[in-house]
N, C-alpha and C positions, 0 to 999 in steps of 0.2 A: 504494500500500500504506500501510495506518494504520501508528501506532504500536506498539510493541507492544502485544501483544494473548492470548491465552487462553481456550483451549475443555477440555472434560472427554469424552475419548473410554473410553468403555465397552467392550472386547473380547473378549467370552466365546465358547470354544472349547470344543467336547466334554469336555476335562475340565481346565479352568480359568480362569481371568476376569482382567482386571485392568485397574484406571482406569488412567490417562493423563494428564496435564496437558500441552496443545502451547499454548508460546509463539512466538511469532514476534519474537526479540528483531535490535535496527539494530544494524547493523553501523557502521564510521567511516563519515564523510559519504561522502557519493556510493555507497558500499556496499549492495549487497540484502540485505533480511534472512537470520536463518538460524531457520531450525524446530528448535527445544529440545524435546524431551519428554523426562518426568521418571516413574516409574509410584511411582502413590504407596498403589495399593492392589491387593495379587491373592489368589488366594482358590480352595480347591479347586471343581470342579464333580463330583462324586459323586455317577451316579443311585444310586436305590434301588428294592430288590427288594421289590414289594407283595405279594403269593398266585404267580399266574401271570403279571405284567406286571412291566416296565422303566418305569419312571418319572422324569423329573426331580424334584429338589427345588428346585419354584420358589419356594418361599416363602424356601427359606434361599441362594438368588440374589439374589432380590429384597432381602432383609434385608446382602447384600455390598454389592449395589451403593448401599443408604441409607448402609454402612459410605463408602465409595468417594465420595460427595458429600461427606458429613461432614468427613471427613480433606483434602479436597483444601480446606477454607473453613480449618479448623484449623492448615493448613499453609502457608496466608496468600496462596493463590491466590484469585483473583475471575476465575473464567470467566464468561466470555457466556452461553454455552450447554454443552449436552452431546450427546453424539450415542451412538446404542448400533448395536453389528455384535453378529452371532451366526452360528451356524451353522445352514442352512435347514432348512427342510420342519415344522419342530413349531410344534405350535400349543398357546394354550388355546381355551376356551371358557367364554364370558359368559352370565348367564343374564338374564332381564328385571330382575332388580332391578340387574343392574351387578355380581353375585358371579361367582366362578370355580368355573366348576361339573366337580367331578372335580381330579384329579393328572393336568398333561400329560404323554402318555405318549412314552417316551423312541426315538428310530428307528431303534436294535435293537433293541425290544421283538419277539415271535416271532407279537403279532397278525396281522403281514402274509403269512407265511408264507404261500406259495399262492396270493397278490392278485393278482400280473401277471397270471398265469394266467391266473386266472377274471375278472379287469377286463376284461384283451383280450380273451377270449371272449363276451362282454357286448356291450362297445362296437367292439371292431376293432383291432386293434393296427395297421394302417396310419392309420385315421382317427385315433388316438391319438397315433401320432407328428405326422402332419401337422398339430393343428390346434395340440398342446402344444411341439413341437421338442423335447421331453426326450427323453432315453436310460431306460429303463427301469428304475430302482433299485428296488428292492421296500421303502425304505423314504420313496416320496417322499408327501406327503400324501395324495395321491387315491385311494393303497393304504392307508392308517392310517386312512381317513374311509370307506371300502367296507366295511373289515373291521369298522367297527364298526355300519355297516349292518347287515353279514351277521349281527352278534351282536346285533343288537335293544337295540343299547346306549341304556339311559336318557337319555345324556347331549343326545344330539343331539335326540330329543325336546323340552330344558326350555332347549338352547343357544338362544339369540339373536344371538348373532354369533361368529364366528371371530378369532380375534386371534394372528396367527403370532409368535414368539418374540419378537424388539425389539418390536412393537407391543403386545405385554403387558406388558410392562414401562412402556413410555411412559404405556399405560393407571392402571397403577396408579401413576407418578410424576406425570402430568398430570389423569389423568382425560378423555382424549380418546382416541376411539376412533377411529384409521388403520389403513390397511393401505399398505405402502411397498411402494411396482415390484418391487425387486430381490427382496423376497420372495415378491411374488404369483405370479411366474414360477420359483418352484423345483416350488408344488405339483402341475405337470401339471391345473391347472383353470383356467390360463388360456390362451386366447385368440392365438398369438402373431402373426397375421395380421390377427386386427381388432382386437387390442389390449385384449382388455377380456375378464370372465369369461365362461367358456365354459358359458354358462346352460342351454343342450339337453342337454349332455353332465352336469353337474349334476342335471340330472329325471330322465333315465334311468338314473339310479346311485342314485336316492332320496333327495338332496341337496336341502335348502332353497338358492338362490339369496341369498335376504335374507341369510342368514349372512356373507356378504360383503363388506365396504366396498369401494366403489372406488378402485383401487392411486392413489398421491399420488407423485410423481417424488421423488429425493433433489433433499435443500436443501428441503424443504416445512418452515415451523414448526408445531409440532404446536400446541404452546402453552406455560404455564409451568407450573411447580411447584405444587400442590396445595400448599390453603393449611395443612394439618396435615402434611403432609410437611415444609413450611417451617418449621414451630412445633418438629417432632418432632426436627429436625436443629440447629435455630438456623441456617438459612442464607437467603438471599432468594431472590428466586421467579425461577431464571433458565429460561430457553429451553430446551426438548427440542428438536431438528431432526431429523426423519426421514432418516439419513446413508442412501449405499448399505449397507443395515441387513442385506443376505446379507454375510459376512463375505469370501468370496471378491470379491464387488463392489464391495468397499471395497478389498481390497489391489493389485484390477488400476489403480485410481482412483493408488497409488503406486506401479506402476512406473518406473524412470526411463527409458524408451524412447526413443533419438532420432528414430525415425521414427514415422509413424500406424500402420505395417503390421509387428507384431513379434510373436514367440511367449514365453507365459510358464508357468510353474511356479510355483501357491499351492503352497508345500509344508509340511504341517504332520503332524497326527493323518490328516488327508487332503492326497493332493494332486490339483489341479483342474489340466490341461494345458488352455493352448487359447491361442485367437486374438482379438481386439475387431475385429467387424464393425458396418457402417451396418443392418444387417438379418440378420433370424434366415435360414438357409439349413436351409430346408427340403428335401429331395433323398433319394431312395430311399439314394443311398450313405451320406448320415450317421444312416440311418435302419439300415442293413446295420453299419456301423462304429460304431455304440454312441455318437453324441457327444449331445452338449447344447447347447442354444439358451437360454441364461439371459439374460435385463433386464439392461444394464447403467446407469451412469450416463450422465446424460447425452444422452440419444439413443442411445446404442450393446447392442449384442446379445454375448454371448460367445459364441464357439462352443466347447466344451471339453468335456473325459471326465476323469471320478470314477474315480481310480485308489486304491486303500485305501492307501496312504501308510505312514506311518510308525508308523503301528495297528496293526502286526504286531509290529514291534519292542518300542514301548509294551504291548504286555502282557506278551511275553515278561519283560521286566523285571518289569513287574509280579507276575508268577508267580513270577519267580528270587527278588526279594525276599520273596515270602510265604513261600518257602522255607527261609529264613535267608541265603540266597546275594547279597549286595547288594553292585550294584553301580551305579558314576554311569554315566550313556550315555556319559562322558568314557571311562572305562574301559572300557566294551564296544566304544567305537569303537577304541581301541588293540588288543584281543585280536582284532579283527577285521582291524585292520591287520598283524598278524604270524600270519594263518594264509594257507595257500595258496588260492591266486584259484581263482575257476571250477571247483569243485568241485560245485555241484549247483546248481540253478534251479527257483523255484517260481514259478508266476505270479499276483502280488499277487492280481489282479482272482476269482479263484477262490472265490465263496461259503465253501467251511468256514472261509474268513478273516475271518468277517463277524463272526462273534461268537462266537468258541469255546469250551467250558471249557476245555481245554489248548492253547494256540495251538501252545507247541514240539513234541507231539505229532502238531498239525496239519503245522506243516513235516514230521517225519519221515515221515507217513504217505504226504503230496506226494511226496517223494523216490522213497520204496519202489514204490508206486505206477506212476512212470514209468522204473523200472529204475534209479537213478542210487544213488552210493554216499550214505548217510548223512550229514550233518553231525554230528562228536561232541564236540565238543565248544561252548562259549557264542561262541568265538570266530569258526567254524565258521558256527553258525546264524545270528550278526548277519552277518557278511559275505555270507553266502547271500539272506538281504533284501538288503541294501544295494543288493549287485550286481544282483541279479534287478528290484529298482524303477531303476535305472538304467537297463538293457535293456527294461524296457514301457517308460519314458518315450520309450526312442531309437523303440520300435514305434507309439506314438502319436503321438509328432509325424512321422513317415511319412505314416502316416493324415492326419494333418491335413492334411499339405501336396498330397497326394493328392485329397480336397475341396475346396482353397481354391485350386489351381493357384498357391499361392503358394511361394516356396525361402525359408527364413527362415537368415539371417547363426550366427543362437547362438539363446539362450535366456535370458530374464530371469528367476531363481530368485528367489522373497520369500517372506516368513515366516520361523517359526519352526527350519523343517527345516535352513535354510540355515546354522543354527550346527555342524551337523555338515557340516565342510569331507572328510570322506572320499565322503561321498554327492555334495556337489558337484564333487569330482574324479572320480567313478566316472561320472557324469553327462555329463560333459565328455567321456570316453573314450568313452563308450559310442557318444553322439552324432556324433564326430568333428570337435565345433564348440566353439567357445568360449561356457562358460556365465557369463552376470553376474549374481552372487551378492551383493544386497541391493535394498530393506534389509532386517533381521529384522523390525521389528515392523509390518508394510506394511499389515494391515489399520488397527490405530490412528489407522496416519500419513492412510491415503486417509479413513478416518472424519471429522481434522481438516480435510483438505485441504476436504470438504464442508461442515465447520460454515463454515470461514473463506469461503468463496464464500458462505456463507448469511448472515452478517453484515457481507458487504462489505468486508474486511479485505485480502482478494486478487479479484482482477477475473474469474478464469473457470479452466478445467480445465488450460489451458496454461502459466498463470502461476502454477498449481499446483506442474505437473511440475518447471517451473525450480525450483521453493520445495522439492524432494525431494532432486534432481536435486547441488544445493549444499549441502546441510545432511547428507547421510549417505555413509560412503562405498564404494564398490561394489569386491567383488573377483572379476579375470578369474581364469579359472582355463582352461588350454588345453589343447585334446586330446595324450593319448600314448597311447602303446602301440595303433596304431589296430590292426595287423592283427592282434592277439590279441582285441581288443575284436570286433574284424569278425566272427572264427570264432563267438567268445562267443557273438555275437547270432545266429549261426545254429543254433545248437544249442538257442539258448532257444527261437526261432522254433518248431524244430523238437518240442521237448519242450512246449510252452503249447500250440501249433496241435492238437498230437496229444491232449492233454487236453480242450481244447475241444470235438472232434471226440467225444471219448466221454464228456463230460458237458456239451450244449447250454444 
């Protein structure tokens, strides 16, 4: 291991971003180092409503994250390089002169509405699973690029290439056009048996192939800094590296697992459950059980399910405050904590959750719906999430271990979500195992953990995890109350199974 050393991890999440500076500062002689990071820049993410579409604003991302280099040169760091994570499946589009052609549109925009449908009717929803290993999200690219088939959209006409979320960015920071693994494999257009885009299934969807680049493994250097970007910041032309650039692929990259074989929790606006396997596991049953085969670093495949996370909560707030009603999630987690348990269950995964205009309406109508009393109060309805994503988690990793014929010890919690310690105690009950809850900012950290293997700073993935593993510190949290939890999960079973069963 060098000396110390410094990178600039970039980590934008549905609805907010923020640089990073990780140092790897020595410890007394003989001592390993320890990984320092500092955030020294964050920043709202706020789509915008155009006529009838959702749209990111990438130009006032793009103009953060120039904020987010500036400030880290101003603030007397000298990184090597930078690296950017985000969250999958969005794309732009480039046109032949190298412009960005259109507003990329955001993946609960209502374009897709009806895509699984009619894709799988088209192409085969068996051949669909088998050749992508995805779970069928309606807002994953191959449904946002159909639908704008089916709408005779201009764009794709004058596009020239595709460029998914971090490689837009890189583009307009470098000026070089990639497309990184971990992303190619969220859009369901690629390959996950031969590896490479899925070109037949592209023509019969009406899809140029050339739009394409071929995916480049994390640790790839893109290039450096454009040289008016360098002018425009006052800073030198350092390295972009295509990190595991899906944002979930970067924070499995920091778990601190002591074994190869372990189960983890992204928990954040979303959370991703799943397992790191040598190969995607393609099988009628995770084709039946909803899961997903994503790119990892590495050589590795995840296998995991898109469970809507803490996106339910998040807007309820957001609504409570448009209302005058404001409160911190600090506070909602306490009125949560002193109302009574197990009073009603909703099951996250449920569409009307997807993108509501009144999300607490949505809970109440859930409830009525399946006969259960009301939540009435704020205290009420957060605890009713809390609990209810505690008990899918316990029903997904069932499932999981169910396909992988593996029994996993607990569960490694990272990200954001992991600051609220009542979810990860509700977690832990639920389960009946002990969950280990950190670090928080895990995408970041696995973003660095990438740059630094890309500039030779650390020697490889394992000598990564120890650099994690020592630097952050992790809290057990152990199961209680198992047989109230037990009944719990039968009733939710009982109440989500039956919902399912009348809306497929």
């Amino acid at each position: 291991m060098k000396d110390t050393s410094a990178v600039l991890a970039f980590d934008m999440g549905a609805s907010s971003g923020r640089a990073l500076i990780g140092e790897i500062i020595p410890q007394e002689q003989g001592e390993p180092g320890l990984l320092k990071i500092t955030e020294i820049h964050r920043f709202p993410n706020v789509p915008v409503q155009i006529g009838n579409h959702l749209h990111w604003n990438i130009a006032s991302l793009f103009q953060e994250v120039k904020h987010g280099i500036k400030k880290a040169f101003q603030s007397g760091y000298r990184p090597e390089s930078y690296g950017m994570d985000t969250w999958g499946v969005d794309f732009g589009l480039i046109d032949r002169n190298g412009e960005l052609a259109g507003i990329p549109y955001h993946y609960r925009d209502n374009q897709t509405a009806g895509m699984v449908e009619e894709t799988c009717a088209q192409v085969g929803r068996q051949r669909l699973f088998e050749e992508s290993g995805l779970e069928f999200m309606p807002f994953n690219t191959i449904y946002q690029l159909n639908a704008m088939v089916k709408a005779n959209s201009p764009l794709l006409e004058i596009a020239d290439k595709l460029l998914l979320t971090p490689d837009l960015m890189h583009y307009f920071l470098t000026g070089q056009q990639v497309c990184e693994f971990t992303m190619a494999t969220t859009t369901q257009l690629y390959h996950v048996r031969d590896r490479k885009w899925n070109v037949p299934l592209m023509e019969e969807l009406g899809l140029r192939p050339s739009m394409f680049l071929d995916p480049v493994d994390p640790g790839t250097v893109i290039g450096v800094l454009r040289e008016e970007v360098c002018r425009e910041l006052n800073v030198p032309a350092i390295r972009g590296i295509a990190v595991a650039s899906h944002d979930t692929e970067s924070a499995v990259v920091a778990v601190p697992a002591e074994s190869e074989t372990f189960a983890y929790l992204v928990c954040g606006t979303w959370s991703l459950l799943g397992t790191e396997l040598k190969d995607p596991l393609i099988h009628p049953d995770v084709l039946d059980l909803e899961f997903s085969n994503e790119g990892g670093a590495y050589g590795t495949f995840q296998l995991l399910k898109n469970i809507m996370g803490l996106w339910i909560l998040q807007e309820c707030k957001r609504q409570w405050d448009a209302e005058g009603e404001v409160y911190s999630f600090a506070e909602l987690v306490e009125l949560a904590q002193a109302s009574a348990a197990f009073r009603a269950f909703i099951d996250p995964d449920d569409l009307r959750f997807m993108n509501p205009p009144d999300m607490t309406a949505s809970i109440l109508e859930y409830c009525r719906e399946t006969g259960q009393s009301e939540p009435g109060s704020k205290g009420e309805i957060v605890r009713c999430i809390l609990e209810s994503l505690a008990l899918r988690y316990r029903e997904v990793m069932e499932r999981m271990e169910q396909l992988t014929g593996q029994t996993y010890a607990g569960l490694h919690m990272v990200g954001g979500g992991i600051q609220n310690e009542l979810l990860c105690r509700f977690t832990a009950n639920a389960l009946g195992r002990t969950v280990w809850a950190g670090p928080v900012e895990a995408s970041a950290i696995g973003n660095m953990v990438v740059q630094f293997i890309a500039n030779g700073v650390i020697r490889d993935r394992k000598e990564g995890m120890e650099l994690v593993k020592r630097s952050f510190p992790i809290s057990a949290y152990e199961p209680e109350s198992r047989q109230e939890w037990d009944a719990a999960y039968e009733r939710y079973r009982e109440i989500a199974g039956r919902m399912r069963l009348k809306h497929p």
